[in-house]
N, C-alpha and C positions, 0 to 999 in steps of 0.2 A: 116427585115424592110429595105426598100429601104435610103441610107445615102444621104440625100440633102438636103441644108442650103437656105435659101434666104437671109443671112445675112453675110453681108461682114466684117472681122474684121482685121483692122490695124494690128494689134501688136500679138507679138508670147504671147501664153499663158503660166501663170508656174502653174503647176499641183504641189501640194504638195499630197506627199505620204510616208508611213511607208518602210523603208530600206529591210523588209524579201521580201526572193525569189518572195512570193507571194502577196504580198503591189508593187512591182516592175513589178509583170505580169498584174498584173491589172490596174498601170498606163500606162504601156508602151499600153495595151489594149484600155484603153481611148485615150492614146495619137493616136494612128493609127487611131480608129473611126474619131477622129479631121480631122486629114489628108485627110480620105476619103472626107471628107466635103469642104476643100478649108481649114483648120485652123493647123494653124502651134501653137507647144505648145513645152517647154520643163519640166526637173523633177526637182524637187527639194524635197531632201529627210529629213524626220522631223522625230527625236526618239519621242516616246510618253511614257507613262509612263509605259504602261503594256509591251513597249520593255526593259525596262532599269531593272527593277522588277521583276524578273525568280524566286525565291525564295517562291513567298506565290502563293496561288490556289486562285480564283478571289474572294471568297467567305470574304476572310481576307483581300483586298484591298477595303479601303474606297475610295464611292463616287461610280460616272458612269462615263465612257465615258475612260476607263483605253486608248483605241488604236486610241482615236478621239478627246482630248480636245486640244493637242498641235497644230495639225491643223487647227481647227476652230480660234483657238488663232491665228495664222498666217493670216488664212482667214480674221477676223478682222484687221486686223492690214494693211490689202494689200499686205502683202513681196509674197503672192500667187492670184490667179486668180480662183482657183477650187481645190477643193480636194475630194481625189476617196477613199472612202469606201469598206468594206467590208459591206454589208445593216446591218447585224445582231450585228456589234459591235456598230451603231449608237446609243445614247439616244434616247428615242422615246420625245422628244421636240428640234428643236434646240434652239439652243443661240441666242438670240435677234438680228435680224440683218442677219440672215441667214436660207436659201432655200436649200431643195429638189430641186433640177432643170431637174432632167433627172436618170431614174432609168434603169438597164440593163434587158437585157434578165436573163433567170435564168436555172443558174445551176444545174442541177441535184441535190434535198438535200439530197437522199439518207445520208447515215453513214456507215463507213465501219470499220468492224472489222477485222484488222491484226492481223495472229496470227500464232508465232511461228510453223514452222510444227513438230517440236516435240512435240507439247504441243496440238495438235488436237486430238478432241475426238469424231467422228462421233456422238455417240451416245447422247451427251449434245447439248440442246437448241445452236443457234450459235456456235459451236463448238469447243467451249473454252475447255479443259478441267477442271473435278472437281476442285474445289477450286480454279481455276487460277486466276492469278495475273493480273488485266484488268488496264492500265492505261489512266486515263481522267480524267482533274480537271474540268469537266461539271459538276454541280450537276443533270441537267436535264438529263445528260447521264447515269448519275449513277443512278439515282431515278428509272428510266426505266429499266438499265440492273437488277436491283437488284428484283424489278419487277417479272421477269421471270427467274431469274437466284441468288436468294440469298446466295448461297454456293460460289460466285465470290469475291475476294480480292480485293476494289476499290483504287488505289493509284493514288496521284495528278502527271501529267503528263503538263510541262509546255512547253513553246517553239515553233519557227517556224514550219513550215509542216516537210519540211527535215529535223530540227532537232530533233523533234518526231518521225520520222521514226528512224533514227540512235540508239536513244535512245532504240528502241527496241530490239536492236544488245546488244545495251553496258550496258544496267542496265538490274535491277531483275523483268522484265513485262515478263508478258506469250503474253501478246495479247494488243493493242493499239487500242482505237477507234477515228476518225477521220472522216473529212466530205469529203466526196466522190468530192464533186467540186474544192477541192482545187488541191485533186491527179491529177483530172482532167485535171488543166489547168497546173498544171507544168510538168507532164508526167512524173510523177516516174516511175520507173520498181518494181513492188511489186513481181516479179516472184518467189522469193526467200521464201516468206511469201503466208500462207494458205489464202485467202480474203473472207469473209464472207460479201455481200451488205444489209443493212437493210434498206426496203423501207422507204419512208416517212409516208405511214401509219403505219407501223409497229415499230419503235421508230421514234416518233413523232421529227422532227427538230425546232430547234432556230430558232424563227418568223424573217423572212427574210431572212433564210439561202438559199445561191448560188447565190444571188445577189448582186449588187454594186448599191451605190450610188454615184451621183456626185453631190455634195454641193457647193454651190457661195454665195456670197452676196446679198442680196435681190434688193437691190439698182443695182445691172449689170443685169438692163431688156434687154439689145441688146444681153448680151452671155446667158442670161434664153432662148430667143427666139433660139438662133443659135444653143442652149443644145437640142431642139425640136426633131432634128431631128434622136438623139440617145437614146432620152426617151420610154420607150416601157407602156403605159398606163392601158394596159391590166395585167399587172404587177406588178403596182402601185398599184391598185386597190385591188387587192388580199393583198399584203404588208400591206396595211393601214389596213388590218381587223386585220392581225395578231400582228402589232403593236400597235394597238389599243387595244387587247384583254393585253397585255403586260403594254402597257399604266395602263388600266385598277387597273390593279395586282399590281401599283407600284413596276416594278421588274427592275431589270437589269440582267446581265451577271450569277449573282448567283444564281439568281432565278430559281428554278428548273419547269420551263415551258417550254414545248412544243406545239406550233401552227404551224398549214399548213392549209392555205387557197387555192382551185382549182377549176377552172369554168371545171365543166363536161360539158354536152352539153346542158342540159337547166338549170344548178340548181349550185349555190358554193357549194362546200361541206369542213367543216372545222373538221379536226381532233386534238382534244387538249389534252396536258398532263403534270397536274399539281400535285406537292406534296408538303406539309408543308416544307420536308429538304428534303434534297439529299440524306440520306439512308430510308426517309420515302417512304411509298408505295403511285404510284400517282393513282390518280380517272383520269380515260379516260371519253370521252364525241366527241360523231361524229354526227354532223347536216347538213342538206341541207336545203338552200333556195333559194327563187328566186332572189333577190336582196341582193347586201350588205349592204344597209339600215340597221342600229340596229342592224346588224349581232355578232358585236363584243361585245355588250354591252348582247345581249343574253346571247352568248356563258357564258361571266361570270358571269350573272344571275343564270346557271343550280352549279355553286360552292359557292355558297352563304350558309354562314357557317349555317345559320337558316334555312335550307330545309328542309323540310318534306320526310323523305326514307320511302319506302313500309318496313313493319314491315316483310313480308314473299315472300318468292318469291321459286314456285315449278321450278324445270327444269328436266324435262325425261331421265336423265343418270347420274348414280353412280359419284361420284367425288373423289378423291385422299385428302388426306390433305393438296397436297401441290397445289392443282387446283387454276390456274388463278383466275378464278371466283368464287371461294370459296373464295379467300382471298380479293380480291375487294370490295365482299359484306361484307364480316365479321369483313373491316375496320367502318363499317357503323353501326354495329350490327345489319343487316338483319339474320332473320331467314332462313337457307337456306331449299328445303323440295327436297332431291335429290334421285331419284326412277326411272328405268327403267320399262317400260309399257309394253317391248318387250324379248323375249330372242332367241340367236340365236342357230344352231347347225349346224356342218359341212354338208355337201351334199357329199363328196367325199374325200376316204382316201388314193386315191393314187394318182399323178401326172404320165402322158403321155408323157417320156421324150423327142416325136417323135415333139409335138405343141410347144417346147420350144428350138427349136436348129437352130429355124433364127430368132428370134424375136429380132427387134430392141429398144422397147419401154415395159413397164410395166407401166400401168396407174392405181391408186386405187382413189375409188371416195368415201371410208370410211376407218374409221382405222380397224373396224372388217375385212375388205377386206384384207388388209397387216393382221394380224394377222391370220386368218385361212391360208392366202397363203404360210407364212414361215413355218407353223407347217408343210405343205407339203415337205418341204428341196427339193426347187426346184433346180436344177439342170441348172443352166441359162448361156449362153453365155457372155464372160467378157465386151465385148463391151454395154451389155444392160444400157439401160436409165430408170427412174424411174422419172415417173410422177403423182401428188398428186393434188387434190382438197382437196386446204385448209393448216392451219398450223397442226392441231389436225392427219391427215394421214398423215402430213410431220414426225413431234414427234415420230408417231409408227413406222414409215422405221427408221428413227435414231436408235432407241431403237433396230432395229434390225439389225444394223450397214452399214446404206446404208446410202450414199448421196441423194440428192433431186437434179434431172437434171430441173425441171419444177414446179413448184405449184399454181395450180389456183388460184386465189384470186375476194374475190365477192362472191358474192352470185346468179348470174346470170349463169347457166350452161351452157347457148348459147354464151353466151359471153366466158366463159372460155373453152369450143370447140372451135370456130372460133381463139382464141388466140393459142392453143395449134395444132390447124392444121397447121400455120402457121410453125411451125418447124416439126410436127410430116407425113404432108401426102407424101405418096408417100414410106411410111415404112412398116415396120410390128407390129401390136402394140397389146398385149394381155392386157384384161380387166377385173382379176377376181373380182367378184359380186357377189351379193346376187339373188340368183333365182327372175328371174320375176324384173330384175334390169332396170330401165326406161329408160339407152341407151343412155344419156342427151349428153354424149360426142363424143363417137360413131357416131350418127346421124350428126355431125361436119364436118366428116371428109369425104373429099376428095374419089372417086371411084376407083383409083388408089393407095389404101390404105388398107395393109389387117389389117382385124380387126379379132380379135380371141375372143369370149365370153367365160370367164371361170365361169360360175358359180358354186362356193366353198361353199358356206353356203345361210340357210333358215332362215327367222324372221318367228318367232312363238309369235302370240298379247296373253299375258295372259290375263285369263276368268274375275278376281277379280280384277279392274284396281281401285282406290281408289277414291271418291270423295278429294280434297283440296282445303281448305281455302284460299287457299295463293291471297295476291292481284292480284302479276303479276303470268302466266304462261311460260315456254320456253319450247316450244317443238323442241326436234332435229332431226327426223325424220318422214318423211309421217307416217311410220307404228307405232308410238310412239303417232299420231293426231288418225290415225285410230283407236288403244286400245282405247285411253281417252275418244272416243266420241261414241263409241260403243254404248253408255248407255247417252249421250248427258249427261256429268258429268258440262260443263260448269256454275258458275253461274253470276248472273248478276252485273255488274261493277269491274270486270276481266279483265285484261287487258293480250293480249296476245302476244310472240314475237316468230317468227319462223324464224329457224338457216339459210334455204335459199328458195330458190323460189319454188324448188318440195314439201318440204312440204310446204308451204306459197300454191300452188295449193290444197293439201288435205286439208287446212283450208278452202279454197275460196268454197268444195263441201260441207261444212259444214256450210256454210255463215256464219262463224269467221272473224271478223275484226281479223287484225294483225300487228304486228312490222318488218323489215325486218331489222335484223343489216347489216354494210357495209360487215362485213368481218365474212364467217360460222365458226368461230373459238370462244373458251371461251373470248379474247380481246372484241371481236365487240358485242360479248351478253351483257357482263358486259356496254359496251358502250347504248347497246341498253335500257336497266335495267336504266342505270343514264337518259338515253335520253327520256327515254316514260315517267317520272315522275312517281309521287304518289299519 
């Protein structure tokens, strides 16, 4: 945004702010926006109470506003002029007498997982190892890691950014998680530590996280106007939904919720994640709409403790005890009905050590793909990259002790081509697949790009595919649509959801309505499950 005031202001401003590294980068941050503007300001730094209070995890401190009420206090009082926030530590009301005036651009909310590199373990979910020792006194962070990673040690982690880091050095944590914008703006050097980034869709962040607010007196309409010109509106807007949804909850800091609100290009879409306590498992929920009208009061409409859950819900593929979406549903007590329609067999029992000895890239767009590939003990060059559509073929390369250089995310395979060419053209990139594999990525990439098809393994639809009851359907692949409907098993008022776009096309030849979750992964089904209703 272009910094220009029409409002002339006498007097230097005092910015009240919290004393850590990062309370201090974000005024001095406000303060220079001032400058740009014609506004001279100086700092004035205030303890609050969750700095003087290192001892308890936010959950055992009574009240709200632990990093913002000392301020506002001063704000009223006049000894200050504005005070700059972190957005996400604000009360979602202020104090009588005081304004939102001008909200910041927004930080990356990503999450990031530090973690000893002696304590990495390729093969585990973020790459903690078993049983490691994770420190966060988030409940939201915990509710989530525990989530997908229950075998994790959650201990309360209190203190500034740096002093959190340090802590990782000098106490008994394997790993630290922390919010990627703070690293950001103070420029730590994490070289020393393994960094694992966890999107915003993928553990959901604190409604407001990576933005600042700058709060005034309601009564200073001259410096509201002159705030104009560093307020980002498009911003606001998104903020208010997820404060809103937060509002809603009657939550604060302990509350283990997770909101992100984001304008795609015609639609918000808001990812939420809520759970009873902090070591409870939370119910995900991801919606798009056109407007943020009633956006937020929806959102917390779909966790309304009196809802009606499908009593049965089939899904096309075997599941684990310890599957995502087995436990998501079975906090609800859904019936789960889980049966592949499909089964595969290798095509090829030997690898051509001759097509693997310039390949830059390794791309699988299923976990059977990674699975027949390693039974081969290919023989790969150390430099290769390995790239994955989706979290579910990211899992299977762990499990086979590879890192993930690239992971598609979406459910759109044009989109996740065009993303993936963006680093990938111009290379050599092998693509093993299932005979007769639809090339979704492939077709992406650049002519200056060698593409190597390996097809490794055939789906064979078995003849006896079952009729089920179930209300909702999830089907995970074209050829898993194909079995089922062979025999047109559909019946009426079934509601159906498919894992991505390709098969979402073999429903469309079948003229199946259908569900599309955001993400082809067990997360975005179970989202999709809470999101289509009952």
């Amino acid at each position: 945004m272009q910094l220009q005031s029409n409002t002339h202001l006498d007097r230097t401003l005092i910015i009240g702010t919290r004393g850590s590294d990062l309370a201090l980068w974000q005024a001095n941050f406000v303060k220079d926006s001032l400058a740009a503007i014609g506004i001279t300001a100086d700092l004035k730094i205030i303890k609050t109470q969750g700095d003087r209070i290192l001892n308890l995890s936010f959950d055992k401190l009574e009240g709200k506003g632990f990093f913002t009420k000392e301020l506002e206090e001063e704000l009223l009082e006049g000894t200050i002029d504005l005070a700059v926030h972190s957005h996400k530590d604000l009360p979602t009301e202020n104090p009588p007498g005081l304004i939102i005036a001008a909200v910041s651009e927004r930080e990356d909310p990503s999450e990031l997982l530090l973690v000893l590199k002696d304590c990495v373990d390729v093969h585990q979910k973020f790459s903690v190892k078993y049983g490691g020792i994770v420190g966060t006194s988030s409940n939201r962070r915990k509710a989530q890691l525990l989530a997908y990673r229950p075998d994790l040690d959650i201990k309360d982690l209190r203190g500034n950014v740096p002093t959190r880091v340090n802590k990782l050095h000098s106490e008994s944590y394997d790993a630290i998680m922390i919010a990627k914008a703070g690293i950001t703006r103070l420029g730590l050097d994490l070289s020393e530590f393994y960094v694992e980034e966890l999107t915003p869709t993928e553990l959901i962040p604190a409604p407001a996280q990576g933005a600042l607010a700058i709060q005034i007196r309601e009564s200073d309409a001259e410096l509201f106007t002159a705030l104009q010109a560093l307020n980002h509106p498009n911003v606001a807007e998104e903020l208010a939904v997820e404060r809103t949804v937060l509002k809603l909850f009657g939550g604060g800091c302990h509350l283990p919720l997770g909101c992100y609100c984001r304008k795609g290009e015609d639609m918000y879409q808001v990812f939420t994640s809520k759970a009873d306590e902090g070591d409870g498992f939370p119910d995900r929920l991801f919606i798009e709409a056109a407007s943020t009208d009633g956006l937020a009061e929806k959102v917390v409409s779909y966790f309304d403790k009196g809802r009606k859950f499908p009593g049965k819900v089939f899904i096309s593929r075997e599941l684990s005890e310890h599957s995502y979406f087995r436990k998501a549903l079975e906090k609800h007590a859904i019936e789960i009905e889980a049966r592949s329609l499909i089964r595969t067999v290798p095509v090829i029992t030997k690898l051509d050590s001759f097509i693997l000895k310039n390949v830059d890239w390794v791309f699988f767009s299923s976990k059977n793909a990674v699975e027949y590939f390693f039974q081969l003990e290919p023989l790969l060059p150390k430099k290769v990259k390995y790239g994955v559509m989706g979290s579910g073929s990211e899992d299977m390369l762990r499990r086979k002790g590879h890192f993930v250089d690239y992971t598609g995310a979406g459910v759109d395979t044009a989109d996740v081509a065009a993303d993936f060419a963006k680093i990938a053209n111009g290379s050599t990139v092998l693509f093993p697949s299932a005979e007769n594999s639809m090339r979704s990525i492939q077709q992406g990439l650049s002519g200056d790009t060698k593409v190597i098809d390996l097809p490794i393994y055939e789906t064979i639809l078995e003849d006896d595919a079952e009729q089920t009851g179930a209300e909702i359907l999830v089907f995970t692949s074209p050829s898993n649509v194909e079995a089922y409907f062979a025999n047109n098993l559909i019946q009426p008022d079934q509601k159906v959801i498919a894992i991505g776009k390709s098969t979402g096309k073999k429903l469309d030849e079948v003229g199946v309505n259908y569900t599309l979750p955001y993400s082809p992964d067990e997360t975005g089904l179970a989202e999709a499950v809470f999101g289509i209703g009952s």
